[in-house]
N, C-alpha and C positions, 0 to 999 in steps of 0.2 A: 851469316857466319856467326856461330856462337862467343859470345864476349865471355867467357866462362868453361869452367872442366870442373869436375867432382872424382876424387877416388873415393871408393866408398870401400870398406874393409871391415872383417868381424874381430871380434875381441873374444880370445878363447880363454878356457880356464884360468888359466895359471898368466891372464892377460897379454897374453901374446898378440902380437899381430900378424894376421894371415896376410902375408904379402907375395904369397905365392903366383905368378902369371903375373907380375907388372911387369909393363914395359918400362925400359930404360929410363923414358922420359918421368915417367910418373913416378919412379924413386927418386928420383932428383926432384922433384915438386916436395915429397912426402921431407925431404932432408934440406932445400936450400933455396925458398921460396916461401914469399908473401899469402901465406893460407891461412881461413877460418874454418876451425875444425865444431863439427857436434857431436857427442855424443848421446846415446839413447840407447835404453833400456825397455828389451819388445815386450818385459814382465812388468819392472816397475814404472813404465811409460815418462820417467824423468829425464829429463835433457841438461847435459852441460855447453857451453858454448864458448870458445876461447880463440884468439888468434896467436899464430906464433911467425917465426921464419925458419924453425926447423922444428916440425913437427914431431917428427920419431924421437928427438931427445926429449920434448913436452911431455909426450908420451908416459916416458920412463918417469920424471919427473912426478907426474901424477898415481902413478901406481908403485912411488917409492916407497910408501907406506906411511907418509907423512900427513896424508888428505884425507881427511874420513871419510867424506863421501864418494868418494872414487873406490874405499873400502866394500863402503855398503849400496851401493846405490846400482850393483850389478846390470853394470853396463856390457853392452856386450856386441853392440853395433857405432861404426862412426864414420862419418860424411867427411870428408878434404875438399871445401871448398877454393880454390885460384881461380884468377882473372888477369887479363893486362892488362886493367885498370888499376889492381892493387897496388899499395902503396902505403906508408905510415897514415896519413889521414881517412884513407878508404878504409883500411882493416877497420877504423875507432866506429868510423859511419856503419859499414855493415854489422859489426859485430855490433852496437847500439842498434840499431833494429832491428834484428833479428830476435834478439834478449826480447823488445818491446812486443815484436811480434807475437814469438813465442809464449807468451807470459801470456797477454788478453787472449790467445790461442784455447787457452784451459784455465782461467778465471777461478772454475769450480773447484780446482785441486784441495784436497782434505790437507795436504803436507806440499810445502814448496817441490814446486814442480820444474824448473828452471832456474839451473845453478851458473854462474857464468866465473870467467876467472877473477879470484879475489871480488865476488858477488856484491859486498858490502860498499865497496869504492867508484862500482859500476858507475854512479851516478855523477861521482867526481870527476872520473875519465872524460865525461863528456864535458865537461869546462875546458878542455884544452883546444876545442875547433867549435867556431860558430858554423852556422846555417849551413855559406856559403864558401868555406872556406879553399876546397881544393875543387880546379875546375870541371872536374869530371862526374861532378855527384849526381847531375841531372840522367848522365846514363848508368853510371854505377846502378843507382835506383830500376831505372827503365831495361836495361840490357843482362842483370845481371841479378840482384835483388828477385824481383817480379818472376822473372824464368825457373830462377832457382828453388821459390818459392810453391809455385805453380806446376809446374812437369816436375820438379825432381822431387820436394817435399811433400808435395799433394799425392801425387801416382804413386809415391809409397807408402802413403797409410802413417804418414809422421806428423801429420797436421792432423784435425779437425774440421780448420776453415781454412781449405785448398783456392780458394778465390780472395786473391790480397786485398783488392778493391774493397770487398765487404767489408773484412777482417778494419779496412785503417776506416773505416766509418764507425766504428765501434769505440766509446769514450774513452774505453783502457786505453787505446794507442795514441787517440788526438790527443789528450790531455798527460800523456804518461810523462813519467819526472823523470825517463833516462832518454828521452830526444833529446836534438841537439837544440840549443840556446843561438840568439846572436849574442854578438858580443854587447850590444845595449843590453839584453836581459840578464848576461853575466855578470855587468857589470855593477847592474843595480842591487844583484842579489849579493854581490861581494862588499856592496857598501851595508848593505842590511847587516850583515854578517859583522863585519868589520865595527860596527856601532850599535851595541845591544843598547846602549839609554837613549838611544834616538830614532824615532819615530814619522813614519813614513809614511806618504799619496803619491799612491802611483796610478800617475793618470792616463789612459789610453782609447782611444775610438774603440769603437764595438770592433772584434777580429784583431787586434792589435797582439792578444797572447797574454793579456793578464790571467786570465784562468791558469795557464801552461806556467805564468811564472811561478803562480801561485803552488801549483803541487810543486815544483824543483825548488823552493824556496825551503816547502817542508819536509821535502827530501833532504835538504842538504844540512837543514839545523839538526833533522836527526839524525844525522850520520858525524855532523862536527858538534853538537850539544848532545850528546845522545842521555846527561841529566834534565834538561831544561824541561819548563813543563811548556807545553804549544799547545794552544785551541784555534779551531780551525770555525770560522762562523760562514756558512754559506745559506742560500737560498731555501724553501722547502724543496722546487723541486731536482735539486741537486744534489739532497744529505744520501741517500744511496748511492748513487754516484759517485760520492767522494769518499764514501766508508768503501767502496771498492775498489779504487785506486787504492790507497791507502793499503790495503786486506792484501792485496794480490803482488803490492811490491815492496810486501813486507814493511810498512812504513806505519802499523796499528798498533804502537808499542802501548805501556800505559801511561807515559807519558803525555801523547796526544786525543785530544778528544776534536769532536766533530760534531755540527749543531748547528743550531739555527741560533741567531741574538737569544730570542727571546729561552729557549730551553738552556743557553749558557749562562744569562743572568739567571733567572729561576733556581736555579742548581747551585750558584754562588751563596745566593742569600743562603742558604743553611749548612753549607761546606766550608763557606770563605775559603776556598783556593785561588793563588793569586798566580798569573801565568808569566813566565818568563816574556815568552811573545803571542800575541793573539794577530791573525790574519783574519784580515775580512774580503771576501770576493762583493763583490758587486756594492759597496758601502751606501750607493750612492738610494739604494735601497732600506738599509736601516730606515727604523722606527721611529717617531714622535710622539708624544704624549699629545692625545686630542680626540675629539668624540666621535668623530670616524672608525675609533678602532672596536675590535670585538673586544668586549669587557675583559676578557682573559689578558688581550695584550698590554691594558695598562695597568694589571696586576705589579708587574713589573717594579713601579712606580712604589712601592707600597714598601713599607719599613724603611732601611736605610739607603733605597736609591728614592724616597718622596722628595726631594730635591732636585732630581733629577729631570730634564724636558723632552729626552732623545737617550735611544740608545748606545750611542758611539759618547756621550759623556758619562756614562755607563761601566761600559768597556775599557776607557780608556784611566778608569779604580781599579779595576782585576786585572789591570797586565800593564809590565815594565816598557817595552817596546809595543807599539798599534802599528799594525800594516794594513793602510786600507788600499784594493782594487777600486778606481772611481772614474767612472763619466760622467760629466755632467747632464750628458745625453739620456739618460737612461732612468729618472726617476718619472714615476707614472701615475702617483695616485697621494692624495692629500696627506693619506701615512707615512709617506715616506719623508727622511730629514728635511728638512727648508734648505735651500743654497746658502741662506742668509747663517743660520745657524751652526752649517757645515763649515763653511768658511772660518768661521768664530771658534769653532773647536776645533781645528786644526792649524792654527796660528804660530804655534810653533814645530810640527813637522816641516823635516825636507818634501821636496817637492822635485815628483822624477817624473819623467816622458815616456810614454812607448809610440814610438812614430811607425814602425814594420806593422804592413797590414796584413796578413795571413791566412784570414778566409774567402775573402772574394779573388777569385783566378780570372783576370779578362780571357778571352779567348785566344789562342797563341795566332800572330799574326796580324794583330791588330795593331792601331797606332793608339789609343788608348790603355789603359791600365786600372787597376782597382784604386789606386789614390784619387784619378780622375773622376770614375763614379762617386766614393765615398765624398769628396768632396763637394761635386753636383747634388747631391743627394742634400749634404749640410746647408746648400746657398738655398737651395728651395723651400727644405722647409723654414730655416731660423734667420733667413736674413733679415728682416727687421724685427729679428728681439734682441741685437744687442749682446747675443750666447756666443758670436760666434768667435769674439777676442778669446774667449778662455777655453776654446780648444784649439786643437791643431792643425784648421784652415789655410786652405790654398787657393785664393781665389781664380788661379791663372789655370785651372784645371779644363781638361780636353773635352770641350761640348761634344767631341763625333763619340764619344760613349752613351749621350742618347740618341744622336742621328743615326747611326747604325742599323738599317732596317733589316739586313738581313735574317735567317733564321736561325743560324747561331752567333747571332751578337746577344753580346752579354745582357742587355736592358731591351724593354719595349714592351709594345699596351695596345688592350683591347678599349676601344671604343664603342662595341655593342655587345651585349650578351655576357657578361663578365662572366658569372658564375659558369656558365659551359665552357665558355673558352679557356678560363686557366685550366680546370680542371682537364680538359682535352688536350693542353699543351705538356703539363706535365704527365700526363698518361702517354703522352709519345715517347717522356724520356724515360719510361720507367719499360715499356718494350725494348728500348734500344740499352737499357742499364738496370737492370732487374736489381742490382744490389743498392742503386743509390735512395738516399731517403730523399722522397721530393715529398710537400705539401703546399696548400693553400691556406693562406692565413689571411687576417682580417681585423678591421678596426672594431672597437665593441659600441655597435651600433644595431644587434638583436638581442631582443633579450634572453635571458641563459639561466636555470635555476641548478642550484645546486642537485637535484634531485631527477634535472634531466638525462644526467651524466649515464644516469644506471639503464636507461630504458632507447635502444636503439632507433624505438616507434616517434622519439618525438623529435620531429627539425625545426630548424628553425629558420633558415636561408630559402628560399623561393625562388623561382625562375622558370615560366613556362609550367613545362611537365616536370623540373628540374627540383628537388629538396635535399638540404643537404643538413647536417647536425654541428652543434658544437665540437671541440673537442671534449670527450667523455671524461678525461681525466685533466689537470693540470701536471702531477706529479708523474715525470719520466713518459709523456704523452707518445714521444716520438716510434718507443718502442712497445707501444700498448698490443694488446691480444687481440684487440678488440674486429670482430671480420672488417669490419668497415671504417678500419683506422686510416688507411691511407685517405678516403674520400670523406673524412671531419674537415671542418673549416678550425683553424686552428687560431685562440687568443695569444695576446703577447705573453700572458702568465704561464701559458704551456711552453714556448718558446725562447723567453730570455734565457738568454745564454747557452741556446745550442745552436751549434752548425746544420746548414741542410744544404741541400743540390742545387734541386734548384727550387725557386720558391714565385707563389703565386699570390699577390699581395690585392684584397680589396680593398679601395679608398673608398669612405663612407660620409655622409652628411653631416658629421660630429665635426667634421673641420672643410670652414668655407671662406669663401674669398668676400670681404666688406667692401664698400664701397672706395675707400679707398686705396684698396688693389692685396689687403694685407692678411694675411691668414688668421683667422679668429676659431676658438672653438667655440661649439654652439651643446650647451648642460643640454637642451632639449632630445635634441637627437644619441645623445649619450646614454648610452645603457647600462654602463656600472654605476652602481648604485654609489657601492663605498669609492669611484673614483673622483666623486664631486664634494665639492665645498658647501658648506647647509646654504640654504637661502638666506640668510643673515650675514654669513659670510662672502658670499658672492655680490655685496654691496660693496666690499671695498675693492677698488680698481687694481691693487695688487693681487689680489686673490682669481679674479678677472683674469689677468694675464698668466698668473701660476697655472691656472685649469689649460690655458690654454697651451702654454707648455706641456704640461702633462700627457693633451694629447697629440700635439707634435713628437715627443719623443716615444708614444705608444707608435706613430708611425714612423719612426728613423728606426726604432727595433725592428720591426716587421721587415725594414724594406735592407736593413743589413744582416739579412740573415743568410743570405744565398752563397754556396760557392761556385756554383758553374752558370748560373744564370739567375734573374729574373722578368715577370710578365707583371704589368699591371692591369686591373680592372678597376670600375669606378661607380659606386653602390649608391644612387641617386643624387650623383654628385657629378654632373655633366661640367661644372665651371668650373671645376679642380682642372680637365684637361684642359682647356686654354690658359688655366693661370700658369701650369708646368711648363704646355709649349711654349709659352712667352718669356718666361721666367728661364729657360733652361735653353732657350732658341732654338726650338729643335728644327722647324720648317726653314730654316737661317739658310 
């Protein structure tokens, strides 16, 4: 039985509505009733979207002659969505994605494509209800959403992308600035807000939604600062990504720029513009001054930042307020800040938590949960270094998340044949799920040249009859052209900071188990070059353990990247499985 009804009606000349042949019941929907209305134009293919409780006066309202684009925008078809689930919170939920929908729907639009009501505030309305707020959203979403989306918007030619599934895999909508928040992400962003001279880390596990607070953060200083200046510093391979968010919800004023550290420093020195607020996603990647880096990056360093040791002391001269995103989990290679140093430059920011994990979904059913994984994951690899006081460990967490042998438990591993097996695990879910993104990824333990990338002829992974390549690109890997993009073996540089399905993770020989039971990385078996410490450097015992961090947190990314599952394999690295089964009990 349908959780849902649609009146659909055209819009004539003179903006009438043809209400001719409703039944009784449907004018009463159309007059005194919890509905989400769309409008659409079959000439100029733009959409408005709005809720009311009495449609037909909205109506008038809108073509009083007061709204310009209800003027122009010749509209001339419109959808009456109900449900009996509607209600004040469901209207905000659906009409919030729907807009979201819509919006990553048509990306490409020359001229805003999707108007909703009072457009500009949209994103403030969603600060009135977290997550979970009203207890119906799981089918709201599932019963009514999905249907409505799929048979009613799809079969008539008003979508695009008629399969929602694709559609929420697509960045615009994971990362968009008009989802709903919880109330922890609301609440941090209202402190941010609320205290422009004070300066903030916000620290969170991988999946926790730093990204997500990140765009709603800069949605919301430009809609309540909309003088202020914002620079937004992310990753390489994220600045498209975030110039498209930004582009498509209207949030590309000239006020805000977008860049990496190093292009926002550069650009300083001969501008001197100084930023209201500077956001940094992933900080914990910023820069250091040291001979690892390509000469270009310690340019930087030159003129009046030569004093300078790191980029966030840097950053933190061009802007009144620093918003850094930070795990500690998550720095990989000798360029990146020192802990030691980070810590020292943030001595006087607040210090906020994101505890809500967001991308891993255990399987429904189960007596485990994604905190449980995420947590098993942290005791395995960092428990004897000491990391794991300064994040957000659990140590009481559910071992049956790795006993779980079934075939749709969330975790589990190949013990022969690695490179066939994941890649045949995730080829199953990609028959049974054609729109999800699943890969295999891997520790960098073959080597990979820059110049491999271009030539499909050259692999570099072995197995049997079996060869497989790097991934060809770093930058936006996930969505690459390339025919043979699903079956690359994928590095952490192509993957930090994107979501996948499900994901196939090889353990490799760069990290092994010492005699005394404890996880060491091993420079030899290490194939990035710029991911090591010089030979000189690798004398002194901190440095020792720094590398070996480095590559522990090279595999805590790989292995938190999945939402609906993952498989592991093990790349000449037969003692890794017994250190895990012991370490993790899983024969228990």
């Amino acid at each position: 039985m349908a959780k849902f009804g649609v009146v659909s009606l055209s819009v004539g000349k003179e903006h009438q509505l043809n209400l001719d042949n409703l039944r009784e019941p449907e004018l009463r929907v159309l007059s005194n009733s919890n509905i989400i209305y769309i409008y659409r134009g079959s000439k100029s293919k733009k959409i408005y979207i709005g809720q009311s409780v009495n449609f037909l006066s909205r109506h008038s309202q809108h073509y009083s002659g007061t709204e310009e684009k209800f003027n122009v925008a010749d509209f001339d078809q419109v959808i009456v969505l109900y449900s009996t689930y509607f209600n004040g919170s469901a209207l905000d939920d659906v009409e919030s994605q729907l807009i979201t929908y819509f919006t990553a729907d048509n990306p490409k639009a020359k001229h805003q494509a999707v108007y909703a009501d009072d457009y500009n505030n949209i994103i403030n309305q969603t600060a009135g209800n977290s997550v979970n707020e009203y207890t119906e959203r799981e089918k709201v979403a599932t019963e009514v959403v999905l249907p409505f989306w799929e048979d009613v918007l799809g079969k008539r030619g008003w979508v695009n992308t008629p399969n929602l599934d694709l559609l929420r895999t697509k960045a615009l909508v994971k990362y968009s600035p008009i989802k709903k928040l919880t109330r922890q992400q609301h609440g941090i962003i209202d402190e941010i807000l609320d205290k422009p001279a004070k300066s903030f880390v916000i620290n969170g596990d991988a999946g926790t939604g730093k990204t997500v607070l990140l765009t709603h953060l800069v949605a919301e200083l430009s809609q309540k600062k909309p003088d202020a200046k914002i620079a937004i510093v992310v990753q390489p391979n994220w600045v498209k990504t975030a110039e498209e968010i930004f582009k498509v919800y209207g949030l590309n004023s000239a006020n805000v720029v977008v860049g990496t550290s190093i292009k926002l420093v550069n650009y300083n020195k001969d501008n001197h513009i100084h930023y209201d607020t500077i956001i940094v996603d992933e900080s914990h990647k910023l820069s250091r001054r040291g001979n690892k880096q390509h000469p270009s990056f310690n340019k930087v360093y030159e003129g009046k930042f030569s004093d300078e040791e790191n980029h966030l002391e840097i950053l933190k001269k061009l802007g009144d307020q620093i918003v850094l995103m930070y795990d500690v989990l998550q720095a990989i290679r000798p360029a990146n800040i020192s802990r030691t140093s980070f810590k020292s430059a943030i001595q006087d920011f607040e210090r906020r938590y994101l505890t809500t994990q967001f991308r891993i979904q255990a399987p429904a059913g189960k007596d485990y949960n994604s905190d449980d994984y995420i947590n098993g994951i942290k005791y395995l690899l960092y428990k004897d270094t000491g990391l794991l006081a300064e994040t957000n460990f659990n140590p009481d967490f559910n071992r049956d998340v790795f006993r779980d042998g079934g075939p749709d438990a969330y975790f589990g591993y190949f013990k022969t044949e690695p490179l066939r097996n994941l890649f045949d695990w995730i080829e199953e879910d990609r028959n049974f799920n054609p729109e999800n993104v699943d890969r295999v990824l891997a520790g960098l333990v073959e080597d990979w040249k820059q110049s491999d990338g271009k030539s499909p002829a050259i692999k570099h992974w072995f197995e049997g009859s079996l060869a497989k390549r790097w991934n060809s690109t770093q930058e936006n890997w996930v969505n690459s052209k390339d025919n043979d993009a699903e079956d690359q073996v994928g590095s952490v540089f192509a993957v930090q900071g994107i979501d996948l399905n499900r994901v196939g993770v090889l353990i490799g020989d760069d990290i092994q188990v010492n005699d005394k039971g404890i996880l060491v990385a091993n420079k030899e078996n290490f194939r990035n070059v710029n991911g090591k410490f010089s030979e000189e450097d690798m004398q002194l015992t901190e440095n020792q353990e720094e590398f070996t961090l480095f590559v522990l947190n090279i595999y805590y990314i790989l292995l938190t990247r999945g939402i609906d599952g993952i498989r592991l394999g093990f790349w000449r690295n037969d003692a890794f499985i017994e250190y895990m089964e012991r370490t993790l009990e899983i024969n228990s």
